[in-house]
Structure formats: structure tokens, C-alpha cells
KOLFIMAR-822973 format. One record per residue (C-alpha): residue number from 1; residue in one letter; y, z, x. Coordinates in Angstrom, 2 decimals. Layout:
# KOLFIMAR-822973
  nr rest       Y       Z       X
 NUM    A       Y       Z       X
...
***
This chain:
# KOLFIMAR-822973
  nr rest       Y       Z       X
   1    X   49.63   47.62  -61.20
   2    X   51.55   46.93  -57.96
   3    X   51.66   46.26  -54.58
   4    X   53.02   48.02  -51.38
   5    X   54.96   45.39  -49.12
   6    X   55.43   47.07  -45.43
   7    X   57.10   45.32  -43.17
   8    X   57.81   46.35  -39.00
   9    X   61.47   46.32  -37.85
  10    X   62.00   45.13  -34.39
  11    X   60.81   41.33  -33.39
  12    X   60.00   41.24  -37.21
  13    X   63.11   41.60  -39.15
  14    X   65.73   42.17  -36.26
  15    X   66.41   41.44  -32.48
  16    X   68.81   44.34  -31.21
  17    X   69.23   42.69  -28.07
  18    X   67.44   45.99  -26.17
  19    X   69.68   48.57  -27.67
  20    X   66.88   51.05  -27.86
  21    X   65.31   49.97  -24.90
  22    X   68.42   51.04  -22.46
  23    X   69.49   53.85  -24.68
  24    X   65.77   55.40  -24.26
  25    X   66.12   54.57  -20.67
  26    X   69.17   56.35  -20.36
  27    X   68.40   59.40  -22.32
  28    X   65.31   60.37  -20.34
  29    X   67.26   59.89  -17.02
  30    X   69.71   62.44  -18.79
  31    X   66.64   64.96  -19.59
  32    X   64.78   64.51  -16.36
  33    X   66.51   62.67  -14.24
  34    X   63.93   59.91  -13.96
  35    X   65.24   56.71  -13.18
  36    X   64.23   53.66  -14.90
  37    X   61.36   55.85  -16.92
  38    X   60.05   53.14  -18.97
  39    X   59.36   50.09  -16.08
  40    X   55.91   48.84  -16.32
  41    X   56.04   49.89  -19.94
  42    X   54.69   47.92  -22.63
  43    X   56.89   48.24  -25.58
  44    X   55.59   45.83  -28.12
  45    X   54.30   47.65  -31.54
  46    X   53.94   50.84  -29.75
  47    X   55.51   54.32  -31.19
  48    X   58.43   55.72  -29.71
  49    X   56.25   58.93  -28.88
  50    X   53.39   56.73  -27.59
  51    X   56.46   55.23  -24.97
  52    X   57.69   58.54  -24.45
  53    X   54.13   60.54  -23.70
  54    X   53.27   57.01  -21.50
  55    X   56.66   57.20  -19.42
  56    X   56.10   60.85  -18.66
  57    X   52.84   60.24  -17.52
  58    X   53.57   57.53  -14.81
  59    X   56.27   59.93  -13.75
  60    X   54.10   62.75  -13.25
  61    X   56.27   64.90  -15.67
  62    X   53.77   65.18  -18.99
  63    X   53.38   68.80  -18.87
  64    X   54.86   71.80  -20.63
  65    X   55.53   71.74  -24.58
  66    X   55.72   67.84  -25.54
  67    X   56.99   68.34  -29.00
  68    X   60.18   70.32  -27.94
  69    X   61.16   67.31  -25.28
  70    X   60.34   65.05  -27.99
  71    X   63.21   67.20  -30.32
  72    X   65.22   67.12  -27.20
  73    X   65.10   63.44  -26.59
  74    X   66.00   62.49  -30.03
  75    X   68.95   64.63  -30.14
  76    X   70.43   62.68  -27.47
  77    X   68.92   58.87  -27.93
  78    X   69.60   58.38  -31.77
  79    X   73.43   58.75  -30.85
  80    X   73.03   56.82  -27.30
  81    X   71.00   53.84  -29.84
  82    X   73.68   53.65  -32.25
  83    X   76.51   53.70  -29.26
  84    X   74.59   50.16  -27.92
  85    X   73.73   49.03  -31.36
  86    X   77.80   48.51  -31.43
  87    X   78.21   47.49  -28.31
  88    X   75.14   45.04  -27.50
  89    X   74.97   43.65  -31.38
  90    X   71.98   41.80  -32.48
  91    X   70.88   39.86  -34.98
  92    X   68.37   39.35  -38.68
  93    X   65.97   36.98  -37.80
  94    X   66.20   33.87  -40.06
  95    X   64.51   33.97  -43.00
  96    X   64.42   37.75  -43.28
  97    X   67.10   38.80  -46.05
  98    X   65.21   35.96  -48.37
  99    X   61.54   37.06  -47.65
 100    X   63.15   40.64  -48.43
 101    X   64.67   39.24  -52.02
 102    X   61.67   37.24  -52.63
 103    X   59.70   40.15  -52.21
 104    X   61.69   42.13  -54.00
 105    X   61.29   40.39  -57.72
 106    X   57.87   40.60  -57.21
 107    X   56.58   42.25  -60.07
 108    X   56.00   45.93  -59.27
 109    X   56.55   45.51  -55.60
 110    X   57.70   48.32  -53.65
 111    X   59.51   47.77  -50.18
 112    X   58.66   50.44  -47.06
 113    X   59.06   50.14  -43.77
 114    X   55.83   50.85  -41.01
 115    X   57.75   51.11  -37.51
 116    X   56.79   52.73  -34.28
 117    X   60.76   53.95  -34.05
 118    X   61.73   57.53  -35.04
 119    X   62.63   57.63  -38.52
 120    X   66.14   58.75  -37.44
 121    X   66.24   55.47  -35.25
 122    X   64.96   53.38  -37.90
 123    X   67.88   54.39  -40.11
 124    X   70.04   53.63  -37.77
 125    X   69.21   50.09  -37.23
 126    X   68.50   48.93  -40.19
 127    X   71.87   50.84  -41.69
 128    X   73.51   48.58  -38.93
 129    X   72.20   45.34  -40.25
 130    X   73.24   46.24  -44.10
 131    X   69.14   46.38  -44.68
 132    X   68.27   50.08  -44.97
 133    X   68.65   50.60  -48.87
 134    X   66.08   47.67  -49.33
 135    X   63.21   49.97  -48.60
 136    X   62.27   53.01  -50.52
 137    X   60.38   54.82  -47.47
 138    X   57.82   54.29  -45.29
 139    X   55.77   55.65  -41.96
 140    X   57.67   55.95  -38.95
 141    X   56.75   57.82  -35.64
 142    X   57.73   60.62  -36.37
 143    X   53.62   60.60  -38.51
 144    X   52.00   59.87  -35.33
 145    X   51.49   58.66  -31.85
 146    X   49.41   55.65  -33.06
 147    X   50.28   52.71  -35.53
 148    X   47.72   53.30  -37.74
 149    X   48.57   56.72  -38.57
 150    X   52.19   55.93  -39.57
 151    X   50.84   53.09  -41.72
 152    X   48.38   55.20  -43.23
 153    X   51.50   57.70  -44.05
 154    X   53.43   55.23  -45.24
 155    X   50.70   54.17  -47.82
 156    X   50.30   57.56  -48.76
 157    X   53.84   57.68  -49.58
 158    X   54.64   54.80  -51.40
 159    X   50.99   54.47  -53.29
 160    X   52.98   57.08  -55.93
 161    X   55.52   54.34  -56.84
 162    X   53.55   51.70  -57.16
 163    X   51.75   53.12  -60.68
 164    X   48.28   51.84  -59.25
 165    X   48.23   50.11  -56.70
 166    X   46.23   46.59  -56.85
 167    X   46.97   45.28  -52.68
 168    X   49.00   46.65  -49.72
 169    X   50.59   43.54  -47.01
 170    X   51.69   44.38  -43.87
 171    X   53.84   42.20  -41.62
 172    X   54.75   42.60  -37.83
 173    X   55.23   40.58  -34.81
 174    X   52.62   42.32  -32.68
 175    X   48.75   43.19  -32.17
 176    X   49.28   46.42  -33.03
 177    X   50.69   45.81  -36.30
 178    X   47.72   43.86  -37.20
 179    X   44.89   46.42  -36.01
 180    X   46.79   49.06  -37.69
 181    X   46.90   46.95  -41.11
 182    X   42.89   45.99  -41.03
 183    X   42.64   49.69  -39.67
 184    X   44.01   50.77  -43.24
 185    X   42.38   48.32  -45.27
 186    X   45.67   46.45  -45.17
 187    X   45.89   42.96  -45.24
 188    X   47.48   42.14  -42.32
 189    X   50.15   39.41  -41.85
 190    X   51.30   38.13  -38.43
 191    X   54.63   36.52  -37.58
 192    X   55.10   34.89  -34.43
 193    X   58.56   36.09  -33.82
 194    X   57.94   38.27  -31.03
 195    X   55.77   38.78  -28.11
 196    X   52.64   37.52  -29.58
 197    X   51.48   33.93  -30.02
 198    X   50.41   33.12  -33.28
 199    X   46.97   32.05  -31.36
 200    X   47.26   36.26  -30.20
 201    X   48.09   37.18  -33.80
 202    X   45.06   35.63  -35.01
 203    X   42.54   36.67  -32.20
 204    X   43.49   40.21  -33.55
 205    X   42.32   40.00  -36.59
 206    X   45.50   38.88  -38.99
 207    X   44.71   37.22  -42.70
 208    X   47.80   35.39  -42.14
 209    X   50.21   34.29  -39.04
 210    X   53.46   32.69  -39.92
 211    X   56.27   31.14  -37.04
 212    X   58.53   33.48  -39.24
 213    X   59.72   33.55  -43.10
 214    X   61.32   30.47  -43.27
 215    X   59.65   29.37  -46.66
 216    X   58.95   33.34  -48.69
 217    X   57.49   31.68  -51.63
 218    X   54.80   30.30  -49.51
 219    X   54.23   32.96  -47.77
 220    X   54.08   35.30  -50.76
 221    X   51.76   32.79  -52.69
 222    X   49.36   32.62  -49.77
 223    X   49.00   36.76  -49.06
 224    X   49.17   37.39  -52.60
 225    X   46.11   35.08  -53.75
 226    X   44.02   36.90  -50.50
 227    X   43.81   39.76  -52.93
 228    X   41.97   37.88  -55.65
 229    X   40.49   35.24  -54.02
***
């Protein structure tokens, strides 16, 4: 038996200093010509189509065919977020490449990603940060406007490689990392590294809320034992 470890990217394993942020900013001024399209928008654990569908909407422009401006878009922002990937940098949050190892020699773990970025725009950053080939696959936006449908996907993916599969964690920095976990069955692991306050993680629902993964064996041991406890 083993278990499906899926972890969120931004706020929870990197901070890309609002790469993706300015190049999505930029790219719909390019499409539309809408300036500033994403003020007032919450980006926290949302998708990068929920952004995109929200932005529109406060701009008055969500009409027409939404899936070929969503083709459109990511033509032009995955090269735009890997131009201010280089020139904005960022950095791992601490404790992340040791949570990943620890995680890792797990027996029968298997690694996968569950981010609201584009699939092409998760590659990107996590290629940029040397952490890409630590994951075997995962659900990405690209699955679905809403969290819980690229978690779901990414389950569905990974439950192959795990030869029976006896718990699935999730960690993120948000709310909607943790509804999406507890919407799956998940169990759902907050880390207050981002936005939310570990008092916020808890109020929605997480198993566990951690500052951050300064000490992976104890965080392991605790979300491990939830599953036979």
C-alpha cells in the first residue's frame, strides 16, 4: 500500500516574488488592453482560470468563446512568467527541499503537485527552482476552474502508482487548499506560510496547521498516524 503526498506550489513551497502576478497582468493588457485586470483580485489558492474568468468579469469583457482566450492567454503569459521568473528571482521556502526528501523515503510515497497554476506555468516554476522532477504529476488548472476538481484529478492520476492506496495528504498555504482536501476525502494539512493565519487554516477545516516544514519528521509522524488513529 501507499500514499499520495500533494503538495501546492506558491506560498507553500516557493515565493516568486509576483512573477506571475505582473506577467498575468501584463498579458491580458496585451489581449484586451485592460489595464491593471486583476486589482481587487483575490489571488490566494484560486486557479489561474478562476482569476482569469473573475478579471474579465469586473471588466465587463466575459463574453464570446472563453476557452479560446484562455489558449490565447497562455500562449503569451507562460513565456512573459518565465521572462520575470529571471528577472524578479524568488526563493524555496525553508524547510521545503527536506520535507520533499523526507517525504520522499517514505515507503511507497508518491510526490504530485495540486496547484491552481496552468500546468505549463507550474513547470515553469518549479523547473526554475531545480524542484520539478520531484513530482511524478499531479492536478493543475488546466482540470478545472475550482480547487477541488484539480485535486480530485490529481488523485485520479497518481492513485495508479501508488499500488493501493492506504491515505492521500494535502498541503497548502490557503483556505482553499484545505476545503478542496476535506472536499476529496483528503486529509488536509495547513501551513502558515502564506496569506492565512494558522488560526484561518484551522477555522477551515485543516487536520493539521504547521508555521512551515521546519521539523518533516514531525510533521510526517503527526499526518501519517491521522490515518490509523
Amino acid at each position: 500500500m501507499g500514499s499520495i503526498f500533494l503538495f501546492d506550489i506558491d506560498l507553500t513551497m516557493i515565493r516568486t516574488n509576483r512573477a506571475g502576478s505582473i506577467a498575468m497582468t501584463e498579458t491580458l493588457h496585451e489581449l484586451l488592453g485592460i489595464e491593471d485586470g486583476f486589482v481587487g483580485v483575490e489571488f490566494g489558492g484560486r486557479t489561474d482560470r478562476n482569476l482569469l474568468r473573475e478579471a474579465l468579469l469586473n471588466h465587463g469583457r466575459l463574453n464570446g468563446d472563453f476557452d479560446a482566450l484562455l489558449t490565447r492567454f497562455q500562449e503569451r503569459y507562460l513565456p512573459r512568467l518565465a521572462h520575470h521568473l529571471e528577472q524578479r528571482g524568488g526563493v524555496i521556502l525553508p524547510g521545503v527541499v527536506e520535507m520533499l526528501d523526507a517525504t520522499a523515503a517514505v515507503p511507497g510515497a508518491v510526490l504530485g503537485i495540486a496547484t491552481g497554476n496552468f500546468r505549463g506555468a507550474a513547470e515553469i516554476k518549479l523547473r526554475y527552482f531545480d524542484l520539478w522532477h520531484r513530482f511524478v504529476g499531479g492536478g493543475f488548472a488546466d482540470d478545472g476552474e475550482h480547487r477541488a476538481d484539480l485535486v480530485a484529478a490529481a488523485i485520479d492520476r497518481l492513485r495508479p502508482l501508488a499500488d493501493g492506496v492506504d491515505g492521500v495528504y494535502i498541503f497548502g498555504d490557503s483556505t482553499h487548499d484545505i476545503t478542496a482536501a476535506k472536499a476529496n476525502g483528503a486529509v488536509a494539512i495547513g501551513v502558515a506560510t502564506g496569506g492565512s493565519s494558522a488560526a484561518v487554516l484551522t477555522g477551515a477545516g485543516a487536520d493539521f496547521v504547521f508555521d512551515g516544514f521546519g521539523d518533516p519528521d514531525t510533521v510526517l509522524r503527526m499526518v501519517r498516524g491521522s490515518a490509523t488513529s
